[in-house]
Every structure is written in structure tokens, then in C-alpha cells.
N, CA and C atoms as a LAMMPS dump frame, in Angstrom:
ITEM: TIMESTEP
0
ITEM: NUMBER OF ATOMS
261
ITEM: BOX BOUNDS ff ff ff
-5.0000000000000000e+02 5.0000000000000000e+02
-5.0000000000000000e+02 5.0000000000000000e+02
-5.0000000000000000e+02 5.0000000000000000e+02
ITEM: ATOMS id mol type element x y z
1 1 1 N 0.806 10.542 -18.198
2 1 2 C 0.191 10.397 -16.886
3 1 3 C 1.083 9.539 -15.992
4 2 1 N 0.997 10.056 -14.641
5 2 2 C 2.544 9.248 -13.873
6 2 3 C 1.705 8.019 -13.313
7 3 1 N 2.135 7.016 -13.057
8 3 2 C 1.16 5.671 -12.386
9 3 3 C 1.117 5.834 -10.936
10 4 1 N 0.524 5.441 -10.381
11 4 2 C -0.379 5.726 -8.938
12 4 3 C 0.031 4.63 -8.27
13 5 1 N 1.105 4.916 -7.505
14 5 2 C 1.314 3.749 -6.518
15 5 3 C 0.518 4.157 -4.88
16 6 1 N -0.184 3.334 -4.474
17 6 2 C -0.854 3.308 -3.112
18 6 3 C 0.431 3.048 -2.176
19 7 1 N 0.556 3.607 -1.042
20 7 2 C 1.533 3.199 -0.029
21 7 3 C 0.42 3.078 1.752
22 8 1 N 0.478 1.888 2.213
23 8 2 C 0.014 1.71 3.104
24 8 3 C 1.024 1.27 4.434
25 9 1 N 0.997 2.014 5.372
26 9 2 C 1.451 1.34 6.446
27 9 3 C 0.981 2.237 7.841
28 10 1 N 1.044 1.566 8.967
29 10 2 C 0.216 2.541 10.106
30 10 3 C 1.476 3.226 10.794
31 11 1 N 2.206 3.628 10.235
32 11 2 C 3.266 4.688 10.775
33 11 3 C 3.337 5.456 9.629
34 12 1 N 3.06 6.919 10.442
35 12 2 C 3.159 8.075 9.659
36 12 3 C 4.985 8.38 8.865
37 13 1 N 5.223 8.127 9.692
38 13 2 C 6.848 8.686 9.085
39 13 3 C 7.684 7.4 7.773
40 14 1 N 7.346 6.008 8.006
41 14 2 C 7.168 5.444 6.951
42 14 3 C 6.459 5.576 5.559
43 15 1 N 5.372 5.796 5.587
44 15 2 C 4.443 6.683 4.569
45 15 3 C 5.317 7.861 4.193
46 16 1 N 5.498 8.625 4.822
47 16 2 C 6.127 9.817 4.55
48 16 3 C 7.637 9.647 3.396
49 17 1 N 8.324 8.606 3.969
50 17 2 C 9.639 8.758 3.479
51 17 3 C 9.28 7.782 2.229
52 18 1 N 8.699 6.729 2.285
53 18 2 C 8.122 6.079 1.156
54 18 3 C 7.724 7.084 -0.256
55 19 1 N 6.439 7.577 0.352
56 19 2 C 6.134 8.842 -0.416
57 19 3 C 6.82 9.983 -0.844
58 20 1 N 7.799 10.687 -0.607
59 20 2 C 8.61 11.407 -0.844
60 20 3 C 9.718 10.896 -1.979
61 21 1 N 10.258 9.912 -1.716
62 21 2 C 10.924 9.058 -2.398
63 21 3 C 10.909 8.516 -4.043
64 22 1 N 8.975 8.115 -3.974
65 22 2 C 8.223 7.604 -5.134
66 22 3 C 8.154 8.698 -6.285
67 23 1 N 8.179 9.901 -4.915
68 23 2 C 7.214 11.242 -5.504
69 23 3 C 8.67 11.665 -6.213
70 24 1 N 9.532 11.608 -5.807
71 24 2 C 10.959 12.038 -6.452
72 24 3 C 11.528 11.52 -7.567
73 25 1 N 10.591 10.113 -7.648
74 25 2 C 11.078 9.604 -8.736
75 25 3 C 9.779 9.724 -9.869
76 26 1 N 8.911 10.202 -10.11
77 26 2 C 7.718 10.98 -10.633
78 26 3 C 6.567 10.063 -10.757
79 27 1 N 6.407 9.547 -9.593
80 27 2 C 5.428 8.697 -9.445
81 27 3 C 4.248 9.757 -8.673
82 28 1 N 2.727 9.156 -9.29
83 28 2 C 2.162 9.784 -8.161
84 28 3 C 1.874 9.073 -7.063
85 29 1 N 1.832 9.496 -5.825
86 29 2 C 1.812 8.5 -4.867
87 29 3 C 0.254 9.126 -3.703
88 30 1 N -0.27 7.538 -3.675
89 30 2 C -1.623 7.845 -2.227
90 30 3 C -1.115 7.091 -1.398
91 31 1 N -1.336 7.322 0.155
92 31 2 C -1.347 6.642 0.653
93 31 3 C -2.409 6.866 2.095
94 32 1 N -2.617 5.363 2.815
95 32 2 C -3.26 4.985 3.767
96 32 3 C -2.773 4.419 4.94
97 33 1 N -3.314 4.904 6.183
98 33 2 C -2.975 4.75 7.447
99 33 3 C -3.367 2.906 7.62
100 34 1 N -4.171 2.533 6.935
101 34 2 C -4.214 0.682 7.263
102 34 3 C -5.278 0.668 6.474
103 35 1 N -5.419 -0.897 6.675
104 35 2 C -6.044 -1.476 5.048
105 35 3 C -7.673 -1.06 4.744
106 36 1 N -8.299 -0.766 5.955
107 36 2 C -9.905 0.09 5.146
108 36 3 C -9.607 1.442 4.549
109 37 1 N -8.512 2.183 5.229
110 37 2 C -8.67 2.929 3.937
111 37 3 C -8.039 2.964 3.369
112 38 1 N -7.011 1.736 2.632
113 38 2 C -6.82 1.657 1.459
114 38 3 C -7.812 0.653 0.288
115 39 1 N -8.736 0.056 1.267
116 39 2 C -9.867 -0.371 0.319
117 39 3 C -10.533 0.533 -0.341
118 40 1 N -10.596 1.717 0.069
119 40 2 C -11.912 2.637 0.164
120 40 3 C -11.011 3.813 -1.017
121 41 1 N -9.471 3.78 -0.965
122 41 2 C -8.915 4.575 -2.123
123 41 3 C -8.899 3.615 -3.59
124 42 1 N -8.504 2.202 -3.578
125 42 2 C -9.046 1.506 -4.104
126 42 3 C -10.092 1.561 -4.994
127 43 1 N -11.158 2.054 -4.863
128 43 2 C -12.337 1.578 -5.129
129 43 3 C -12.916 3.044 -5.672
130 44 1 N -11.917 4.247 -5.899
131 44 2 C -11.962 5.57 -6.237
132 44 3 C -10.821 5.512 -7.167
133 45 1 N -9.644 5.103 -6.888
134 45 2 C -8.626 5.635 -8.129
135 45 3 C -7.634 4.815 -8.449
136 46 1 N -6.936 4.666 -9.722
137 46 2 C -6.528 4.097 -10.495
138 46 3 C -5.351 3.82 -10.223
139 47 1 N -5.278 2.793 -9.049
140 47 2 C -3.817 2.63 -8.269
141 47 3 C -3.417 1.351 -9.328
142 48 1 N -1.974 1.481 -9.474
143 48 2 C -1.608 0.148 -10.348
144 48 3 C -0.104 -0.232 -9.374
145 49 1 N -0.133 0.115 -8.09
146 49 2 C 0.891 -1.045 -7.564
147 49 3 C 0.325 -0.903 -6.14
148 50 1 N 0.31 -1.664 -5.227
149 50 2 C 0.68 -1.77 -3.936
150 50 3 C 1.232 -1.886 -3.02
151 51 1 N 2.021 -0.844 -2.292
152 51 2 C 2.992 -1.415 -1.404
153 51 3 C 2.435 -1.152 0.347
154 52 1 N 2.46 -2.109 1.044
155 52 2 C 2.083 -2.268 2.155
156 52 3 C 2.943 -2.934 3.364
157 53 1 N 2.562 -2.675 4.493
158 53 2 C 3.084 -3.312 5.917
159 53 3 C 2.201 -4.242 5.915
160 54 1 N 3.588 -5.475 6.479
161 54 2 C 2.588 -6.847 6.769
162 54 3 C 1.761 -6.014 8.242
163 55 1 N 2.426 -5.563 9.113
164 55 2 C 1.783 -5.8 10.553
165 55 3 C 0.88 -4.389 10.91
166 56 1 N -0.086 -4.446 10.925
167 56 2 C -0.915 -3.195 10.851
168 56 3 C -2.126 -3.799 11.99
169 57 1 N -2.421 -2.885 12.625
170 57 2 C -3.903 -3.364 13.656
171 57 3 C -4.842 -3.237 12.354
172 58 1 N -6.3 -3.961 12.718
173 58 2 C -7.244 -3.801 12.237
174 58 3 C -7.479 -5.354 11.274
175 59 1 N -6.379 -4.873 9.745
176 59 2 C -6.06 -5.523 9.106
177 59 3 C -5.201 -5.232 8.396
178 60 1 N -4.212 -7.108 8.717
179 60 2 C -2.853 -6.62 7.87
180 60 3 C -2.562 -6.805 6.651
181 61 1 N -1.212 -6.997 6.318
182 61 2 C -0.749 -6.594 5.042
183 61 3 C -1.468 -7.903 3.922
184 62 1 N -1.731 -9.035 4.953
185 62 2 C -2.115 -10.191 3.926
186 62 3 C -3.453 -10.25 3.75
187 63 1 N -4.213 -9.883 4.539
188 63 2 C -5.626 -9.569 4.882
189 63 3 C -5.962 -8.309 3.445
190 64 1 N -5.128 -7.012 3.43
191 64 2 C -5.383 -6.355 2.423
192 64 3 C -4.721 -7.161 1.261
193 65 1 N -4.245 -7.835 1.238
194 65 2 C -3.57 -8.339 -0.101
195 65 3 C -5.08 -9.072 -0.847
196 66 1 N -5.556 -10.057 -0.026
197 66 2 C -7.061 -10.955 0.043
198 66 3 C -7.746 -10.034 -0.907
199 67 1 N -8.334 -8.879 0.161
200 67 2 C -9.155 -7.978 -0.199
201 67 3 C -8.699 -6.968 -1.402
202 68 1 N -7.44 -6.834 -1.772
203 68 2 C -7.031 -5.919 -2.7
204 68 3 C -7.922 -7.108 -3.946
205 69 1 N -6.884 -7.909 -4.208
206 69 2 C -6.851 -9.005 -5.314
207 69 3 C -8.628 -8.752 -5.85
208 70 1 N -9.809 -9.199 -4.48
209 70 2 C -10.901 -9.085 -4.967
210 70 3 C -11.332 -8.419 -5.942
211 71 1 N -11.023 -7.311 -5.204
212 71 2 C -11.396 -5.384 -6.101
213 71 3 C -10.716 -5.563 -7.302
214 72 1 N -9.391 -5.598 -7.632
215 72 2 C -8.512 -6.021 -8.617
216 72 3 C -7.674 -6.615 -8.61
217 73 1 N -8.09 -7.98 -9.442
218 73 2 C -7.825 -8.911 -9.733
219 73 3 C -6.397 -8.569 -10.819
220 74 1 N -4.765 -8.993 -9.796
221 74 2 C -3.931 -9.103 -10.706
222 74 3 C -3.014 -7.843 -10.128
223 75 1 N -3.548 -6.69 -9.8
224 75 2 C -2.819 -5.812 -9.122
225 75 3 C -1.707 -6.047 -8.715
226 76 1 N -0.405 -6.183 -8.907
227 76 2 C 1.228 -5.837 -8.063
228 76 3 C 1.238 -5.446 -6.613
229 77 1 N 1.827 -6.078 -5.594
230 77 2 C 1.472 -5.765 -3.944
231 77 3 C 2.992 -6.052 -3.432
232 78 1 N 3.38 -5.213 -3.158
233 78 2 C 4.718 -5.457 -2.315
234 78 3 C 4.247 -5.48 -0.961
235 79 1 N 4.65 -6.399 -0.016
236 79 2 C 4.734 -6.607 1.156
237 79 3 C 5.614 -6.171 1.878
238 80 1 N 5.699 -5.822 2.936
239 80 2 C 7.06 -5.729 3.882
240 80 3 C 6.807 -5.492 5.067
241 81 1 N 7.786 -5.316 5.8
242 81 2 C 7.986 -5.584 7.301
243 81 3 C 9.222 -5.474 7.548
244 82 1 N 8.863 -4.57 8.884
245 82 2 C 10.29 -4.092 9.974
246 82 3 C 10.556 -5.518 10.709
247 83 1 N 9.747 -6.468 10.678
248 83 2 C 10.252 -7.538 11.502
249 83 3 C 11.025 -8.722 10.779
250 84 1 N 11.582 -9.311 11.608
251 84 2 C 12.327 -10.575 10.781
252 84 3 C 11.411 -11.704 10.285
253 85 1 N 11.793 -12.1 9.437
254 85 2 C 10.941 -13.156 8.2
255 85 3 C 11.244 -14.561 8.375
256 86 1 N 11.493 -15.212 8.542
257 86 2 C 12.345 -16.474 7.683
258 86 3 C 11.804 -17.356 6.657
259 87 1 N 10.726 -17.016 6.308
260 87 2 C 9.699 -17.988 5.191
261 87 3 C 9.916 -16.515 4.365
């Protein structure tokens, strides 16, 4: 069975190339337009990594990180961002 990585970010063409990518390397891959509905895939299927955009309307990448952890406790969450960091 291939492991289920979730990919969240609110740009379609990011998702896309993310997903394509995962999927190439024989992962199965879901993904979500921002963090309710990746709560809501969450809470249906057997995602064992997370990768997400910090900057998303609604709620962002740390906000779903909060709320991931709840649901499952311990879950793997990659963060990222098109913007510059310095922390």
C-alpha cells in the first residue's frame, strides 16, 4: 500500500506540480485548497505526512499544523513558503 501524503496550499498549480511529482515517485497523494479542507480529508483518510503553505487565507499553515496535531497527534508536517523566512 503506497503512504498518503496530503498536499495543501491555495494555489492550484503548486498542488499540481507537488502532486505530480509525489505521484511519480509512487506515493499516493490528496490534496487541499486550504486548511478546512484539509481538516475534513483528515478526519476520512489515512494521511501519514503533511505538507503545507505557511500563507493561505482562512487558515494558515501554522493554524493547520495546531489543528492537524489535535486530530493526530505526532503526524510529520512540512511547512513552506514562497516568502522569505529568517527564523
Amino acid at each position: 500500500m503506497n503512504k498518503i501524503i496530503l498536499i495543501v496550499d491555495d494555489e492550484q498549480g503548486y498542488r499540481d506540480l507537488l502532486s505530480m511529482e509525489l505521484s511519480g515517485q509512487g506515493y499516493a497523494v490528496l490534496t487541499a485548497a486550504g486548511g478546512p479542507g484539509a481538516l475534513e480529508i483528515l478526519k476520512k483518510e489515512a494521511v501519514e505526512l503533511i505538507i503545507t503553505d505557511m500563507k493561505m487565507p482562512k487558515m494558515d499553515g501554522l493554524d493547520l499544523l495546531i489543528a492537524a496535531r489535535q486530530l493526530r497527534p505526532g503526524i510529520p508536517i512540512i511547512l513552506m513558503t514562497g516568502y522569505a523566512v529568517e527564523e
